[in-house]
VOPAGU-2260 file (C-alpha; in pm, 1 decimal, decimal comma):
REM VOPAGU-2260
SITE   aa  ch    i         X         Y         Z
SITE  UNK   A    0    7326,2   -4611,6   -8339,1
SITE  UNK   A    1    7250,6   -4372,5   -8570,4
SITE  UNK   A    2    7558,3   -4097,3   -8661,4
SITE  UNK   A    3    7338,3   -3791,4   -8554,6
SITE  UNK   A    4    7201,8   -3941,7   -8229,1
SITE  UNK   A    5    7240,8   -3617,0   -7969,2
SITE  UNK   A    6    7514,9   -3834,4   -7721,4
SITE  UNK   A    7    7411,2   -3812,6   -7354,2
SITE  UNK   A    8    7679,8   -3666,4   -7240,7
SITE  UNK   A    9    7722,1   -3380,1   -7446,8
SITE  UNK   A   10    7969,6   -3106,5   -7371,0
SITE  UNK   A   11    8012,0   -2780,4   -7508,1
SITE  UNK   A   12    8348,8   -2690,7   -7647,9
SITE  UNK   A   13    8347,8   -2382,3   -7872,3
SITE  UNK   A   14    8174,4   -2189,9   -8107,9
SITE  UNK   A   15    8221,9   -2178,1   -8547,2
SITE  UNK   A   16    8315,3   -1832,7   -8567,6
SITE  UNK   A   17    8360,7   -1802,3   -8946,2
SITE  UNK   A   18    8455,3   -1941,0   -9255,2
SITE  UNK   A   19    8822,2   -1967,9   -9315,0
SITE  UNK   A   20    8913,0   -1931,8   -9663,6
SITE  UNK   A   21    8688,7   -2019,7  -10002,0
SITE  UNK   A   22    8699,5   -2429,5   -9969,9
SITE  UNK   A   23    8475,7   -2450,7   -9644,5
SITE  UNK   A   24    8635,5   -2425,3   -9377,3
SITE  UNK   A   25    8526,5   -2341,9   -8991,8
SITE  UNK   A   26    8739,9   -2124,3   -8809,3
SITE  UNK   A   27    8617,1   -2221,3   -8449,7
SITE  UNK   A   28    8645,8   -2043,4   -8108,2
SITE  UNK   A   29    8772,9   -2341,0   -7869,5
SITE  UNK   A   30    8641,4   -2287,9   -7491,2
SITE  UNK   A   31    8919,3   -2425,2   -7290,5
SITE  UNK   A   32    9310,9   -2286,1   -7310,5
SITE  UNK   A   33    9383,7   -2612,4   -7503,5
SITE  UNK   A   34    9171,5   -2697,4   -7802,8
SITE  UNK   A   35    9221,1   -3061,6   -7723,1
SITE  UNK   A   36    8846,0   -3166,5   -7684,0
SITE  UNK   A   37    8765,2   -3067,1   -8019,9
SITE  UNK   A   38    9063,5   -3285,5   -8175,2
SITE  UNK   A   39    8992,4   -3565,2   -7985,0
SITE  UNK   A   40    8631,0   -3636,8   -8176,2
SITE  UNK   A   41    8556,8   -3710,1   -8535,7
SITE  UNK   A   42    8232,4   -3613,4   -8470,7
SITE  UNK   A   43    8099,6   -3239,5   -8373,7
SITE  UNK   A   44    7708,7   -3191,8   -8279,5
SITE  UNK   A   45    7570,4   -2845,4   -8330,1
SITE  UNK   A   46    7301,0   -2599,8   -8208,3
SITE  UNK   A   47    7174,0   -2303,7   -8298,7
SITE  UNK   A   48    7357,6   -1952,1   -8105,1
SITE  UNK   A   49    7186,7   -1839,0   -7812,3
SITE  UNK   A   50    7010,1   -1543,3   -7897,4
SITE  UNK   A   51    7233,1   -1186,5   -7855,0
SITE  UNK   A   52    7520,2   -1418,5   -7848,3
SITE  UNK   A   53    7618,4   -1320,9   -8181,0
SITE  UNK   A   54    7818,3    -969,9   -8314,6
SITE  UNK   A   55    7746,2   -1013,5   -8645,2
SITE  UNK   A   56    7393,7    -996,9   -8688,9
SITE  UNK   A   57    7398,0   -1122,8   -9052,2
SITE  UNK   A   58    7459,6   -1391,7   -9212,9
SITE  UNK   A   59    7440,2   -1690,5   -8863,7
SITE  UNK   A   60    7320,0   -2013,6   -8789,5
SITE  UNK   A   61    6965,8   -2053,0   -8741,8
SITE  UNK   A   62    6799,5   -2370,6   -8605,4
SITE  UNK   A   63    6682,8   -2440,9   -8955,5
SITE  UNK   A   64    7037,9   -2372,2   -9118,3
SITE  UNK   A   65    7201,6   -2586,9   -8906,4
SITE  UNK   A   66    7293,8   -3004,2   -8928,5
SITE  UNK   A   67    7288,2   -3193,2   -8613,5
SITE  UNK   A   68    7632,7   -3310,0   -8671,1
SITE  UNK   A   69    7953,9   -3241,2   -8857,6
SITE  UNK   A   70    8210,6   -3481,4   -8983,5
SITE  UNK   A   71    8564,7   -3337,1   -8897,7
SITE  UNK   A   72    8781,2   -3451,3   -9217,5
SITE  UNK   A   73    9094,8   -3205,8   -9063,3
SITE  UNK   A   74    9141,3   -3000,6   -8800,8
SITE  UNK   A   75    9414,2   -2814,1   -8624,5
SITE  UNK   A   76    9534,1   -2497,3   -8431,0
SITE  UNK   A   77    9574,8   -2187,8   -8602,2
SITE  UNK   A   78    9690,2   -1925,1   -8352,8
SITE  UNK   A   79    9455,5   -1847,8   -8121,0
SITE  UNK   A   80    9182,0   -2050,1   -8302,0
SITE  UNK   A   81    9088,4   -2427,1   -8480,6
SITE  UNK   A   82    8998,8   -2446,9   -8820,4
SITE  UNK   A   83    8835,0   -2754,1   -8963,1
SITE  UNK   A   84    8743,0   -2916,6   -9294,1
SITE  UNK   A   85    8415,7   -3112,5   -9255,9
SITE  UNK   A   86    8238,5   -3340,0   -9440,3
SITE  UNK   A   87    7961,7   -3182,1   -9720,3
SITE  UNK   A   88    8051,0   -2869,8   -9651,5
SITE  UNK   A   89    8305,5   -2710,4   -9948,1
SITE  UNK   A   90    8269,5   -2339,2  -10044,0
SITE  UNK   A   91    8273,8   -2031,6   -9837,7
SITE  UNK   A   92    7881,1   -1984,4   -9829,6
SITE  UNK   A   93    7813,0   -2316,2   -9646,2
SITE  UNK   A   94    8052,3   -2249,1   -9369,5
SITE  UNK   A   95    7948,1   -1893,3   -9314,2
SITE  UNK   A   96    7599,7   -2041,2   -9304,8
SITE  UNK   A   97    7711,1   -2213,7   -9010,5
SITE  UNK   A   98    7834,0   -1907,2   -8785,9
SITE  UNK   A   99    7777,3   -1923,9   -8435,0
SITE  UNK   A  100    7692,6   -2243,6   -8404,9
SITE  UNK   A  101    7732,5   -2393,7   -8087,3
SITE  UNK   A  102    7996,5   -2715,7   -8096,2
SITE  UNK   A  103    7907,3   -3027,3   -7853,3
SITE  UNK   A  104    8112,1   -3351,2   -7838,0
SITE  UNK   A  105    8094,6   -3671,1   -7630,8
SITE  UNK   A  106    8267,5   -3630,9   -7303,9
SITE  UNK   A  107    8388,5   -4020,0   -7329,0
SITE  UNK   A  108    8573,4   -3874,7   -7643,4
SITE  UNK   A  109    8766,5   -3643,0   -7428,0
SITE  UNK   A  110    9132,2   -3666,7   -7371,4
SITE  UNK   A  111    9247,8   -3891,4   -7083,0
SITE  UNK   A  112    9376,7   -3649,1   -6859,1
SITE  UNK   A  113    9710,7   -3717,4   -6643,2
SITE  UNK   A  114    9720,6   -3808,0   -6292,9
SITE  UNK   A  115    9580,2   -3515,4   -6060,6
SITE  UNK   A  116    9448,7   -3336,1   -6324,9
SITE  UNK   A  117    9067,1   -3311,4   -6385,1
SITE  UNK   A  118    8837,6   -3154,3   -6647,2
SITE  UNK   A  119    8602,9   -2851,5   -6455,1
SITE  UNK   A  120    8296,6   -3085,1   -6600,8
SITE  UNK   A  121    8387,8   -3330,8   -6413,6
SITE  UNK   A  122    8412,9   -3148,0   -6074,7
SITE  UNK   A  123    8089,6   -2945,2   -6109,3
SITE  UNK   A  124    7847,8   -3150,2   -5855,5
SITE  UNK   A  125    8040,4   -3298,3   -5721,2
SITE  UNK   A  126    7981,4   -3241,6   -5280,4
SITE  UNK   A  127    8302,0   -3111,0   -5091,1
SITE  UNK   A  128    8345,5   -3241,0   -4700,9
SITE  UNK   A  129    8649,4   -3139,2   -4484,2
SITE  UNK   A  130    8912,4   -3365,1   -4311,4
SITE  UNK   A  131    8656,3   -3402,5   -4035,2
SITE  UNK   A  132    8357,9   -3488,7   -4296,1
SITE  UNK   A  133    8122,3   -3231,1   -4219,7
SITE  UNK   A  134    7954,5   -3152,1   -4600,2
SITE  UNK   A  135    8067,2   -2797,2   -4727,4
SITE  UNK   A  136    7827,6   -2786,8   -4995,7
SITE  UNK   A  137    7823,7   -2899,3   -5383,1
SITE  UNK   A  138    8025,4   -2785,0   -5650,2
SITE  UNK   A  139    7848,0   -2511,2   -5880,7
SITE  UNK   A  140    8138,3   -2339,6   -6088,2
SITE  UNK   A  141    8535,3   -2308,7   -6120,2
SITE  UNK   A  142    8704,7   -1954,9   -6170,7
SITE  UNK   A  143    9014,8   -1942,1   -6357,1
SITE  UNK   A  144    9181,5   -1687,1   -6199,0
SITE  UNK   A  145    9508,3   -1719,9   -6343,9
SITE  UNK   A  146    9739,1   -1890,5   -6135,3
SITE  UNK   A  147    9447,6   -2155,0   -6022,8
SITE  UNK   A  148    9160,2   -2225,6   -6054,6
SITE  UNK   A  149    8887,7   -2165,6   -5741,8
SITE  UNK   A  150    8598,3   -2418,6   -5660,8
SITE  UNK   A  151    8240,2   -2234,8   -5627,7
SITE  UNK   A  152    8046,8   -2416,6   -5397,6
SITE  UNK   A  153    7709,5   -2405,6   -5306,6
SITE  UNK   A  154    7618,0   -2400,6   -4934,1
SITE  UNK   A  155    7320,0   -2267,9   -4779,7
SITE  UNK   A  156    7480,0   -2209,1   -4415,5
SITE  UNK   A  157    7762,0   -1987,9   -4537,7
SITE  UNK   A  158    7718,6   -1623,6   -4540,7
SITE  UNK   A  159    7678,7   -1541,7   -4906,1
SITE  UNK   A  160    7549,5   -1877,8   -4978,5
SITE  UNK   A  161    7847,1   -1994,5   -5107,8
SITE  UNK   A  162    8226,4   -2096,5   -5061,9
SITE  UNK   A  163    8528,7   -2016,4   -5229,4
SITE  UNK   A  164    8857,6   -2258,9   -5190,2
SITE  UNK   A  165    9134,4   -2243,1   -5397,5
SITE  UNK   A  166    9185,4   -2551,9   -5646,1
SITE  UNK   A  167    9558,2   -2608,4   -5530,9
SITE  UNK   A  168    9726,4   -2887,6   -5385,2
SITE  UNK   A  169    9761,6   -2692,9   -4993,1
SITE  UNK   A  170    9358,4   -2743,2   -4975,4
SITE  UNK   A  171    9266,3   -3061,6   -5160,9
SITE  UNK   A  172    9382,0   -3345,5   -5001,3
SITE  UNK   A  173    9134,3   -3619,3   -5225,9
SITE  UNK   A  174    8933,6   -3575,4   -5582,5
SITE  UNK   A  175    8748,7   -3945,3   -5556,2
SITE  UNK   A  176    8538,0   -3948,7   -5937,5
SITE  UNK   A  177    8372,3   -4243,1   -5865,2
SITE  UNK   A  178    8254,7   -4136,6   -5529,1
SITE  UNK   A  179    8146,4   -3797,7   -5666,5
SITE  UNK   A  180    8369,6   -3628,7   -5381,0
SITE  UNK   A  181    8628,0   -3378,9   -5280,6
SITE  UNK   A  182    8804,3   -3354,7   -4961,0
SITE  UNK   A  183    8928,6   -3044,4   -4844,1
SITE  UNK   A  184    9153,1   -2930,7   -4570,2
SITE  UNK   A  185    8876,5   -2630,4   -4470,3
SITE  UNK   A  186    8665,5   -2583,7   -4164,8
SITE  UNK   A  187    8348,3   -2470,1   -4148,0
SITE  UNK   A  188    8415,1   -2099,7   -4011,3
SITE  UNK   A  189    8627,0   -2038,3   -4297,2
């Protein structure tokens, strides 16, 4: 397989904010609370910002600036932000070059997580049915809201089009992964 091969299940975990220091390093903006998906792969794929997703307007990443992958040499926590060594790239210039670049790993190269716990990649499509297995709709979105998280589901016979239940142990009684399925103690009038 070749090393820059775009992997199929690509996830986006953060954003190169800067360079950090004169020897070429990324500071990077992680996109979970815990940085963990970024240390857990050798290997970061990049693209280009989004457009207006930028503060800076000069210098960024542009699709032509920009290598498909990175090597990750070193990388750790620095407050509230990674910073990274990476293969080929070694003065100040080349990692500023590479600002706001979008960082994608392999989701098999995520962290195992512990028992009951799930990544929110994971859960999105998942379809939702109640202790009595009537279908509540399909996973769209999680909201951290501080405390817990709430599930965003999709379902056409519910007022706004959607449902809201609270990620917490006192409404989901099964996460199945291999069944694509969450069961929820939640009725339909809810």
């Amino acid at each position: 397989m070749d090393d820059a091969a775009w992997p199929e299940d690509a996830v986006e975990v953060g954003r190169i904010l800067d360079a950090w220091g004169v020897k070429g390093w990324l500071k990077v903006q992680a996109f979970a609370s815990s940085p963990q998906a970024l240390f857990s792969s050798k290997r970061w794929f990049l693209k280009p910002p989004e457009p207006n997703a930028m503060r800076r307007p000069t210098p960024s990443a542009s699709a032509s600036s920009i290598p498909p992958l990175l090597k990750v040499m070193q990388s750790r926590e620095h407050g509230d932000w990674v910073v990274a060594q990476v293969q080929d790239v070694t003065d100040r210039g080349g990692a500023e070059s590479l600002r706001g670049a979008r960082v994608f790993v392999s989701r098999t190269s995520f962290p195992t997580p512990e028992e009951g716990e799930y990544y929110w990649i994971d859960l999105i499509g998942m379809s939702v049915v109640n202790r009595a297995g009537e279908a509540l709709g399909t996973v769209t979105d999680l909201i951290d809201t501080g405390p817990h998280s709430v599930l965003r589901i999709a379902d056409e016979t519910a007022p706004d089009g959607e449902r809201m239940i609270p990620f917490v142990a006192a409404y989901i009684d099964d996460v199945s992964l291999p069944d694509r399925r969450i069961t929820v103690d939640w009725g339909l009038d809810y």
